[in-house]
C-alpha positions in Angstrom: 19.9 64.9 -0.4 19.9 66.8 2.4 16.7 69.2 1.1 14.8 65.8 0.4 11.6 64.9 1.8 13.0 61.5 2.8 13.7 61.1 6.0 16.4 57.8 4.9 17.8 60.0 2.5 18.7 62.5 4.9 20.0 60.1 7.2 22.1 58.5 4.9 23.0 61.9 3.6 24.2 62.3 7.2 26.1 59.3 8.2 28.1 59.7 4.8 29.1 63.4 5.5 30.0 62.3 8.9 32.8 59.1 7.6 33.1 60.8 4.5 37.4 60.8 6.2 37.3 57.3 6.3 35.7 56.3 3.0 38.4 58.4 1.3 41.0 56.7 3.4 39.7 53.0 2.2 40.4 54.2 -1.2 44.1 55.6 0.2 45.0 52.7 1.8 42.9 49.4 1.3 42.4 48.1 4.5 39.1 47.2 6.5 38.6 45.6 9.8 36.4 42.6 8.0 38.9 40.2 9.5 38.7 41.4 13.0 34.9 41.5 12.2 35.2 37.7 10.9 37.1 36.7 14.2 34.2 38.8 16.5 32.0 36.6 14.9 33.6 33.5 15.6 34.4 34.4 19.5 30.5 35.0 19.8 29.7 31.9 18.4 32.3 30.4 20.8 30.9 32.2 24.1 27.3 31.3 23.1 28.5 27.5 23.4 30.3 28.7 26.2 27.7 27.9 28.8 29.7 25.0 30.6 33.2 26.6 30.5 34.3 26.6 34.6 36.3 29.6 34.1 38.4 32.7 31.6 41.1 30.0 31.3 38.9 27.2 29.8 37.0 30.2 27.1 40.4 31.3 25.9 41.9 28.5 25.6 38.7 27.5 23.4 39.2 30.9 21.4 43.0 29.9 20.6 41.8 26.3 19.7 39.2 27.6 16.7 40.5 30.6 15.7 44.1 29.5 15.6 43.0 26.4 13.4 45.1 24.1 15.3 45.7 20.6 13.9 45.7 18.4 16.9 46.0 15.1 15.1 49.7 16.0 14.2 50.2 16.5 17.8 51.8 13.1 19.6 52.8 12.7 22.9 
């Protein structure tokens, strides 16, 4: 790919040269960061509702609330 006019080509030709490490690796081992990916996506969805949080304390405490899938109508007092 790398003698092809395509300038994609070559740049794909590249960028799999350069993980070719890791791609083996997936097949080795099976794992992938799609969770933590999943969760990153979830966090910015959070901070972009985030615009009326006072402070770090009120964000994270949000984060723990959705992405711990807390079930707050067990919860009595």
């Amino acid at each position: 790919m790398m003698h092809s006019r395509l300038e994609p080509m070559k740049t794909l030709a590249r960028r799999i040269r350069r993980h070719w490490q890791d791609i083996l690796t997936y097949f080795d081992h099976r794992c992938t960061n799609a969770i933590l990916e999943g969760l990153n996506g979830i966090i910015q969805h959070i901070k972009t509702r985030a615009r009326g949080f006072r402070n770090m304390d009120y964000f994270s405490t949000m984060i723990y609330l959705t992405c711990g899938k807390l079930d707050l109508a067990t919860v009595t007092i």
